[in-house]
Backbone as ProteinMPNN parsed JSONL, in Angstrom:
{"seq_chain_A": "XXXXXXXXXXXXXXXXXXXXXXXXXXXXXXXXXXXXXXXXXXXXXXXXXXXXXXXXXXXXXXXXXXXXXXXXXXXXXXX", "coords_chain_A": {"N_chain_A": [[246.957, -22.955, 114.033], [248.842, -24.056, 111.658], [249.534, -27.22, 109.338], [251.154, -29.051, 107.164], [252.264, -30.907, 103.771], [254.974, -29.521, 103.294], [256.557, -28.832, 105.463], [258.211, -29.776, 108.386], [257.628, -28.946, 110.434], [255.118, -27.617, 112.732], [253.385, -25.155, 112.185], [253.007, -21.893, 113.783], [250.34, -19.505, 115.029], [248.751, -16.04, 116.109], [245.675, -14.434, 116.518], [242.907, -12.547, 114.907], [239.71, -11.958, 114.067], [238.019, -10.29, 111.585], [234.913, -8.989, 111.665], [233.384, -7.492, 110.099], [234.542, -7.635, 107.63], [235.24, -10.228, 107.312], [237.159, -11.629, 107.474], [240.396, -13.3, 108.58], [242.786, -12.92, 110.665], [246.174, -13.438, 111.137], [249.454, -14.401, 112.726], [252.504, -15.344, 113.179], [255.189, -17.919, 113.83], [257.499, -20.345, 112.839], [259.202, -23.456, 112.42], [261.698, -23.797, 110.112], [262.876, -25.768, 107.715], [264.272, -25.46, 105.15], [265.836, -23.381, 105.399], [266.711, -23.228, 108.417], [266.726, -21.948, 110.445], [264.888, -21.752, 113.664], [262.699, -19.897, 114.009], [261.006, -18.406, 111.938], [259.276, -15.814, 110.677], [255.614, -15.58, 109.47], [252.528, -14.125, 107.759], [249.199, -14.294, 107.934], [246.146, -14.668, 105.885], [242.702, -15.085, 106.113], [240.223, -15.379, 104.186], [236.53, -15.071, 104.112], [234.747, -15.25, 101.308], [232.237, -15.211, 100.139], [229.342, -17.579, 100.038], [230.322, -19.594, 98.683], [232.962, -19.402, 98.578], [236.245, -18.875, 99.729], [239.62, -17.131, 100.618], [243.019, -17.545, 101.029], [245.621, -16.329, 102.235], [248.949, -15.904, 102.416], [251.981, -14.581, 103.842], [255.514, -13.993, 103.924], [258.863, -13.155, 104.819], [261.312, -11.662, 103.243], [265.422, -12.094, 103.667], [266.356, -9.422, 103.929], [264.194, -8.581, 105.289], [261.948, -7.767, 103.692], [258.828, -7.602, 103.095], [256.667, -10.215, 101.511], [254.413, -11.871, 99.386], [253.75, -14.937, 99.613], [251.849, -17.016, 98.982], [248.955, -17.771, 97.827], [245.589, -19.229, 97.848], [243.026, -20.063, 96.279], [239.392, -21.155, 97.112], [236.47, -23.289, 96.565], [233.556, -24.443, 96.807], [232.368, -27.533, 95.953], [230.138, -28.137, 95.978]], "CA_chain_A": [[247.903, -23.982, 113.651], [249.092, -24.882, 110.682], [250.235, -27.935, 108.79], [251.348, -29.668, 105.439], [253.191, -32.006, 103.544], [256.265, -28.649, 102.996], [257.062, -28.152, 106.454], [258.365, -30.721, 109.17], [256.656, -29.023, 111.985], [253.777, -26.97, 112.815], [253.183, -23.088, 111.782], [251.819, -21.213, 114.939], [250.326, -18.417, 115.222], [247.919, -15.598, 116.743], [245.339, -13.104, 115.201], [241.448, -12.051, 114.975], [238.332, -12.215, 112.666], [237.135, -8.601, 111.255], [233.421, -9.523, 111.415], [233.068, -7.087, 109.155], [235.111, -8.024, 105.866], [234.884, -11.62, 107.235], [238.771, -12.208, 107.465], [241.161, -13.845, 109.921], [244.21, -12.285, 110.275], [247.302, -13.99, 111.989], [251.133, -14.084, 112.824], [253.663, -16.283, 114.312], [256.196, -18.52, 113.385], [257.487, -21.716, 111.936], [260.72, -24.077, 111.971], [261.55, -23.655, 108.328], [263.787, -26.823, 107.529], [265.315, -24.771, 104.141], [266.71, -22.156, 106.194], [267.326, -24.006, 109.283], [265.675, -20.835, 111.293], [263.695, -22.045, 114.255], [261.492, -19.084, 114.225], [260.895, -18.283, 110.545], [258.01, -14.94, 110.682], [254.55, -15.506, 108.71], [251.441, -13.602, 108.015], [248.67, -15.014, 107.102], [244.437, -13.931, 106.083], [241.743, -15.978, 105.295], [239.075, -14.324, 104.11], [235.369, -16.019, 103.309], [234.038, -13.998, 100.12], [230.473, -15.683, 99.904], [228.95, -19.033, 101.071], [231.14, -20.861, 98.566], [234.377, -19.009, 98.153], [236.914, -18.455, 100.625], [240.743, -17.09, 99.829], [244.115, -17.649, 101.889], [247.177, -15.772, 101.761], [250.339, -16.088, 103.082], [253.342, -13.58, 104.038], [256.645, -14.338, 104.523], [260.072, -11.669, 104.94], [263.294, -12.269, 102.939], [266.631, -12.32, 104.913], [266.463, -8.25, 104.317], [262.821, -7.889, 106.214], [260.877, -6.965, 102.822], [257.364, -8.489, 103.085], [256.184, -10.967, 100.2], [253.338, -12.935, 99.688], [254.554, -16.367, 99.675], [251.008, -18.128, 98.685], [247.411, -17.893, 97.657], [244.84, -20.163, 97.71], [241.332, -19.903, 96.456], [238.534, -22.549, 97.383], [235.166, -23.125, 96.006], [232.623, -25.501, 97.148], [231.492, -28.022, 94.644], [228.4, -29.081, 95.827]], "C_chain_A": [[247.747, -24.27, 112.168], [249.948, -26.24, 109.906], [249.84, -28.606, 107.437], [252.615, -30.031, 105.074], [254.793, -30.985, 103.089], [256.958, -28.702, 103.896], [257.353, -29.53, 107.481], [257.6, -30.467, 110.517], [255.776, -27.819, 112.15], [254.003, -25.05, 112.814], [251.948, -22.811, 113.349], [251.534, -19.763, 115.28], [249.122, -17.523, 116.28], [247.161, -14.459, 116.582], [243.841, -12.99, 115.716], [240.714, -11.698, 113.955], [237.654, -10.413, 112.842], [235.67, -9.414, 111.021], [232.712, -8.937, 110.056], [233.489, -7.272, 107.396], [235.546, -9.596, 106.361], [236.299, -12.241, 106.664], [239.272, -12.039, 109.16], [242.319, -13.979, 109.606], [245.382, -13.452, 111.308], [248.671, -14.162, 111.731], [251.426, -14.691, 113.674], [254.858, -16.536, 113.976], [256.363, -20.129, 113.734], [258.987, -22.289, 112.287], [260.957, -23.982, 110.646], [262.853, -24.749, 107.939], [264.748, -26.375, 105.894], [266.413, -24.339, 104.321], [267.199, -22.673, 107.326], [266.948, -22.804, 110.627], [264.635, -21.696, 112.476], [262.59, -20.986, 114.62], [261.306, -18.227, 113.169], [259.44, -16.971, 110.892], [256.899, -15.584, 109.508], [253.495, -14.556, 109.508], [250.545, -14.065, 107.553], [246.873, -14.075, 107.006], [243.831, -14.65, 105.515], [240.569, -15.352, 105.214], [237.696, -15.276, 103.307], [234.543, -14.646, 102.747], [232.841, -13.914, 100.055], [230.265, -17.109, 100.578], [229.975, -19.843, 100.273], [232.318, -20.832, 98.221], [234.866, -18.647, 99.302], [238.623, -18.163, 99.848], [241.487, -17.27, 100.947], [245.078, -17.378, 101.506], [247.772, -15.372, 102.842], [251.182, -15.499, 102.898], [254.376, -14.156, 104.574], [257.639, -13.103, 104.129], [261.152, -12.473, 104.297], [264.101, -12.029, 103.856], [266.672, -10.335, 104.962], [265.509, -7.707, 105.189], [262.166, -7.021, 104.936], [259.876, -8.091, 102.771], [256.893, -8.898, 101.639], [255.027, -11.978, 100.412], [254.188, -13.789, 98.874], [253.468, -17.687, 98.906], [249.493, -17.639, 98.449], [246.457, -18.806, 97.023], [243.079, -19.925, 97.433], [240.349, -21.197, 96.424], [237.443, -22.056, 97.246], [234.266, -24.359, 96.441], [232.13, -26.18, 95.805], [230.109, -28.596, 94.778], [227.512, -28.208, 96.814]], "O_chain_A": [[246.715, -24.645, 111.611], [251.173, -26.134, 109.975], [248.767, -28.701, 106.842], [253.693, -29.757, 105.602], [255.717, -31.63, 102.593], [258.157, -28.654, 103.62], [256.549, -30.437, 107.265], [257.139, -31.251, 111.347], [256.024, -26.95, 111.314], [254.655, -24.175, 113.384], [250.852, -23.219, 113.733], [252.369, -18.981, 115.734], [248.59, -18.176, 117.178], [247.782, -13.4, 116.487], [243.582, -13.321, 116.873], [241.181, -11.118, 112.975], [237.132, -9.728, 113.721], [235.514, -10.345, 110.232], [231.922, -9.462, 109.271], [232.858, -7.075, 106.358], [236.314, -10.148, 105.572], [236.484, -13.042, 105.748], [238.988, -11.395, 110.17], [242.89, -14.682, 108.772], [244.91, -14.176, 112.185], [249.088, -14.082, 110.576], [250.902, -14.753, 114.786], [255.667, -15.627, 113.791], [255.734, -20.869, 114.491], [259.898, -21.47, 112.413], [259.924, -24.195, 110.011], [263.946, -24.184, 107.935], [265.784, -26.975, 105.611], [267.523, -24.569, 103.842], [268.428, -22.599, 107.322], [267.008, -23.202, 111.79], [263.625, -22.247, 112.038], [261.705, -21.23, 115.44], [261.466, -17.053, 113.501], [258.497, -17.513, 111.467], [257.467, -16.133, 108.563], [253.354, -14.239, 110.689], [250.816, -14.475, 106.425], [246.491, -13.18, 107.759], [244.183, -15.024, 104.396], [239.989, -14.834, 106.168], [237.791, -15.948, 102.279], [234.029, -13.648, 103.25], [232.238, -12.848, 99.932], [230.949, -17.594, 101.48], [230.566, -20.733, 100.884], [232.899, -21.774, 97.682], [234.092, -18.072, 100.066], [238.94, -18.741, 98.809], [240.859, -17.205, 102.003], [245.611, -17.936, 100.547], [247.4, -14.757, 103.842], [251.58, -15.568, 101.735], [254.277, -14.804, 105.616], [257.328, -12.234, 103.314], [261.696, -13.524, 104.637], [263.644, -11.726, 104.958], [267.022, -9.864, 106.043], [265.699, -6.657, 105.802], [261.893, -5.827, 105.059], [260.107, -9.259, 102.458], [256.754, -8.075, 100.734], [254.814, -12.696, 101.39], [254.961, -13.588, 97.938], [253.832, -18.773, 98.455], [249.076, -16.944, 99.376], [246.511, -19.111, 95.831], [242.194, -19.683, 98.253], [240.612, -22.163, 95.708], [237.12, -20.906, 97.541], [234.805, -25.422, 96.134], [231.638, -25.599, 94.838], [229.327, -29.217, 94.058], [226.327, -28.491, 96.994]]}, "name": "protein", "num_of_chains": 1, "seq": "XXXXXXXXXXXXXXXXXXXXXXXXXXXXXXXXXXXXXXXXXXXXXXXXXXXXXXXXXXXXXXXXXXXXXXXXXXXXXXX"}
């Protein structure tokens, strides 16, 4: 599950952790209140780099079905 202050209602999806490169893959779909789509595609991967970095990126399809990353997020522990 996802949520945030963009979206009116909840991103859902369904995926699995490579143990080995320590990412978590997943895919579902979204209401997308832009588009008016009640089943909007995403991809998403979160991947933890070290103990205090982790990254998150996000796929979404234009109206032709060409795959774009839509978002990336990197996080760092400050303490």
């Amino acid at each position: 599950m996802w949520l945030d202050n963009m979206i009116t209602g909840m991103m859902r999806g369904t995926g699995q952790l490579d143990a080995a490169t320590g990412t978590l893959t997943d895919e579902g779909d979204f209401s997308c209140p832009i588009t008016g789509e009640s089943h909007r595609w995403y991809r998403a991967a979160w991947t933890v780099v070290d103990q205090n970095h982790t990254t998150y990126e996000s796929y979404a399809r234009t109206s032709e079905g060409r795959e774009f990353k839509s978002m990336e997020i990197h996080y760092t522990r400050t303490q």
